[in-house]
ZASE-88117 format. One record per residue (C-alpha): residue number from 0; residue in one letter; x negated, y, z negated. Coordinates in steps of 0.001 Angstrom, whole numbers. Each point is the difference from the previous one (the first is absolute). Layout:
N
+-------+--------+---------+---------+---------+
! numar ! padren !       X !       Y !       Z !
+-------+--------+---------+---------+---------+
!   NUM !      A !       X !       Y !       Z !
...
+-------+--------+---------+---------+---------+
//
This chain:
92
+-------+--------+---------+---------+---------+
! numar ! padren !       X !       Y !       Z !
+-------+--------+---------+---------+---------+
!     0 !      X !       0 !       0 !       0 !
!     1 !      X !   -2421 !    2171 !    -677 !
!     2 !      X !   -1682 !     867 !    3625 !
!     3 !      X !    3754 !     150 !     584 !
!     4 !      X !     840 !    2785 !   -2216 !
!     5 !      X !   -3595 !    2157 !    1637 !
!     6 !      X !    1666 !    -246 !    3371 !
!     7 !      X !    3206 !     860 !    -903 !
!     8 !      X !    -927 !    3052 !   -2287 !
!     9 !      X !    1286 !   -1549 !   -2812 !
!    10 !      X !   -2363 !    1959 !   -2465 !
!    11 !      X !    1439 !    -536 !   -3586 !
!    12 !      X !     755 !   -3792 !    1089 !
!    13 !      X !   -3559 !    -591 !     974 !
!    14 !      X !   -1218 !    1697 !   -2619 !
!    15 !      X !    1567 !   -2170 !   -2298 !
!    16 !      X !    -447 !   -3040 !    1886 !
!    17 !      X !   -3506 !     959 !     191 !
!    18 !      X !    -464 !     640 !   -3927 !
!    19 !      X !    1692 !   -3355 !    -842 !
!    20 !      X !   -2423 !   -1794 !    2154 !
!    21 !      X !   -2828 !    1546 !   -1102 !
!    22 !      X !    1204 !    -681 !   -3831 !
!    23 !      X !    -122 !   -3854 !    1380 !
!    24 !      X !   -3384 !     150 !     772 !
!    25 !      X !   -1590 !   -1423 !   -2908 !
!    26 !      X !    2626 !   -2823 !    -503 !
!    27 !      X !    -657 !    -967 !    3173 !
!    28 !      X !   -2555 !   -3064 !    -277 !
!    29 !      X !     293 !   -1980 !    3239 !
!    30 !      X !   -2569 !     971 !    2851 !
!    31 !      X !    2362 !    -141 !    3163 !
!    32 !      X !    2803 !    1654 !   -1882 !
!    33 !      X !   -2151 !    2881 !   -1228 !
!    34 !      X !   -1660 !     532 !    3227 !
!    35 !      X !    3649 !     538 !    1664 !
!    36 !      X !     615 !    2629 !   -2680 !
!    37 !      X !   -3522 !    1995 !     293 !
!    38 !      X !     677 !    -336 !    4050 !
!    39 !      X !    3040 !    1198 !      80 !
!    40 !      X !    -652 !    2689 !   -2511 !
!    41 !      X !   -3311 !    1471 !    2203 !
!    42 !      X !    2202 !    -568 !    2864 !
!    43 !      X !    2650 !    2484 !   -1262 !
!    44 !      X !   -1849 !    2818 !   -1605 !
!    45 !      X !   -3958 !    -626 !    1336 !
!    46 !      X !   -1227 !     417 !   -3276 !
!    47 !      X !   -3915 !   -1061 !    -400 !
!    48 !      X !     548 !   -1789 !   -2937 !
!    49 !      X !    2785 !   -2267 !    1078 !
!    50 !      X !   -2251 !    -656 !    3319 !
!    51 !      X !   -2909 !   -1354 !   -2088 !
!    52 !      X !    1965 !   -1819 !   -2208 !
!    53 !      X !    1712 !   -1726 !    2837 !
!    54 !      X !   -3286 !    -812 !    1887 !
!    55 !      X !   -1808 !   -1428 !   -3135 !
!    56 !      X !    2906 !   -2585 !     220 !
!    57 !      X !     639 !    -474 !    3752 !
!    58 !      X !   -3494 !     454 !    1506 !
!    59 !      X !   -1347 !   -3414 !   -1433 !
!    60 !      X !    2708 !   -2210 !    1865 !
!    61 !      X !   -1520 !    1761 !    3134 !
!    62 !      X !   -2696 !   -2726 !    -710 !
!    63 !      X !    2465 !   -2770 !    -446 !
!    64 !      X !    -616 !   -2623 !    3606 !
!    65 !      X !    4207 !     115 !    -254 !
!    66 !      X !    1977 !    2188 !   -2219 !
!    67 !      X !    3389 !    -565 !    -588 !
!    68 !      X !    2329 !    1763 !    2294 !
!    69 !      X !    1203 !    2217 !   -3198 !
!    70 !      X !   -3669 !    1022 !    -361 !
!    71 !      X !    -586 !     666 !    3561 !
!    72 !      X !    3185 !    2383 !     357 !
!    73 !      X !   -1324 !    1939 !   -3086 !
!    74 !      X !   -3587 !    -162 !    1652 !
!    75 !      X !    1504 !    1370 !    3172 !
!    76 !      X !    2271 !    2640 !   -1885 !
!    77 !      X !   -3147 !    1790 !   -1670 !
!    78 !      X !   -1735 !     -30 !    2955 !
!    79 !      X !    2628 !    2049 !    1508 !
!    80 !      X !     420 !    2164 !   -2785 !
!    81 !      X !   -3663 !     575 !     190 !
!    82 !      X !      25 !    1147 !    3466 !
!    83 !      X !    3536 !    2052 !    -427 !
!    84 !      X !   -1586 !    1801 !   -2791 !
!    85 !      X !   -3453 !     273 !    2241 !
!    86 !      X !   -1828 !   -2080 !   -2700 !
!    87 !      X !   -1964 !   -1519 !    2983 !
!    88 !      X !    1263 !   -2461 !    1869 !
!    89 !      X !     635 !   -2288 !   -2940 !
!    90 !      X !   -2578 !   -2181 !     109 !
!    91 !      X !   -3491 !     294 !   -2722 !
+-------+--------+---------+---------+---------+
//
């Protein structure tokens, strides 16, 4: 919902959205589920922080000879969101 509520102009929603998700943050324990957070996060406001945080998680299954097809769409997401937010082309 959240990139939802950017494109729409939804401010107070997002914000809100946006403050409960970050307030999940540190209950959030599992790797894949935390890295869709942190991606989707960077992906809606471009903020450093959430960018690092997203490729200390994701950029080690770049390694993997055959990630999951959950990890590749996240791989592929902040790749994009690298390049949208002219990061580079998304790739270290």
């Amino acid at each position: 919902l959240l990139p939802a509520y950017l494109l729409l102009g939804e401010s107070d929603e997002f914000d809100r959205l946006r403050s409960t998700m970050r307030s999940m943050l540190p209950v959030i324990k599992a790797g894949q589920s935390r890295a869709l957070l942190l991606v989707t996060l960077y992906g809606c406001t471009d903020s450093s922080l959430y960018q690092r945080m997203a490729h200390e998680l994701v950029d080690p299954w770049m390694e993997e000879a055959l990630p999951k097809r959950s990890k590749t769409v996240l791989i592929r997401r902040l790749r994009d969101y690298d390049r949208w937010f002219g990061h580079g082309n998304g790739d270290k």
